[in-house]
C-alpha positions in Angstrom: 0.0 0.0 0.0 1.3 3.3 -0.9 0.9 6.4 0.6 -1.6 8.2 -2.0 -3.7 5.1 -1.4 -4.1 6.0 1.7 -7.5 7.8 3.1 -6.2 11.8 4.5 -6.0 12.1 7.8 -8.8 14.4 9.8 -6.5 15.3 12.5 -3.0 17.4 11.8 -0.9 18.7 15.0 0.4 17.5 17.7 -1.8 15.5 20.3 -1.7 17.0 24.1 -1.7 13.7 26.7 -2.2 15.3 30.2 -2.2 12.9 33.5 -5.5 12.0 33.9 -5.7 12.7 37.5 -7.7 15.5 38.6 -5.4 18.9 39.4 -2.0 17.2 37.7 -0.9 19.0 34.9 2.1 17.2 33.4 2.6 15.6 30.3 0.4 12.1 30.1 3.2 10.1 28.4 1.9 6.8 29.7 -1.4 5.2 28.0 -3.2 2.7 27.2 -6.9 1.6 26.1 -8.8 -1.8 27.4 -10.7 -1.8 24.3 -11.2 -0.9 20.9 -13.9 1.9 21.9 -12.6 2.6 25.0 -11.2 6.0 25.7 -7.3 5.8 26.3 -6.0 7.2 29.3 -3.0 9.1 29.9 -0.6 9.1 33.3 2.3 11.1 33.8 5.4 8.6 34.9 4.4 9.9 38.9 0.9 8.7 38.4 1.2 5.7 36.3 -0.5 2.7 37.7 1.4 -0.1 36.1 4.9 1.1 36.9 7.3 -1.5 38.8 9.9 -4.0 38.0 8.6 -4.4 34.6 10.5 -0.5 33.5 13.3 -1.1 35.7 16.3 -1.6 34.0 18.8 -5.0 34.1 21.4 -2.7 36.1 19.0 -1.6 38.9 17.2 -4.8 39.3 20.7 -6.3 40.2 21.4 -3.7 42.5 18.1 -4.2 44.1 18.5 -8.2 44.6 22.2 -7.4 45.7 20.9 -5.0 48.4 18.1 -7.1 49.4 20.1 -9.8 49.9 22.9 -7.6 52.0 19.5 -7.1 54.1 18.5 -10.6 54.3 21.8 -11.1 55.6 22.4 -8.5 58.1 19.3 -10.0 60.0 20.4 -13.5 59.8 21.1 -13.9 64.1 24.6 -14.7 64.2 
């Protein structure tokens, strides 16, 4: 398929993304939809629900198993 093909789009500029919670103002760089008609919605990286171990990178996930285990340890009675 080439581009002239293609139908025009309606829409031209950028799209605006705030968070989604009430009184935050920051930039909504974080979304998703749970359905074909649902309406996304956008978090900013404070507010995003789904955040975790998942967007941690390799280096600090090491450094967090090394320091849990340095705690493990120091409670260990001995």
């Amino acid at each position: 398929m080439s581009d002239l093909d293609r139908p025009m789009q309606t829409m031209s500029g950028p799209q605006v993304h705030l968070c989604s919670i009430g009184g935050c103002n920051k930039w909504g760089g974080h979304g998703f939809s749970t359905g074909r008609y649902v309406e996304t919605r956008w978090w900013c990286y404070g507010h995003y629900p789904h955040k975790g171990t998942a967007q941690m990178g390799t280096a600090q996930m090491e450094a967090a198993a090394i320091a849990a285990s340095l705690n493990a340890k120091s409670r260990l009675p001995g």
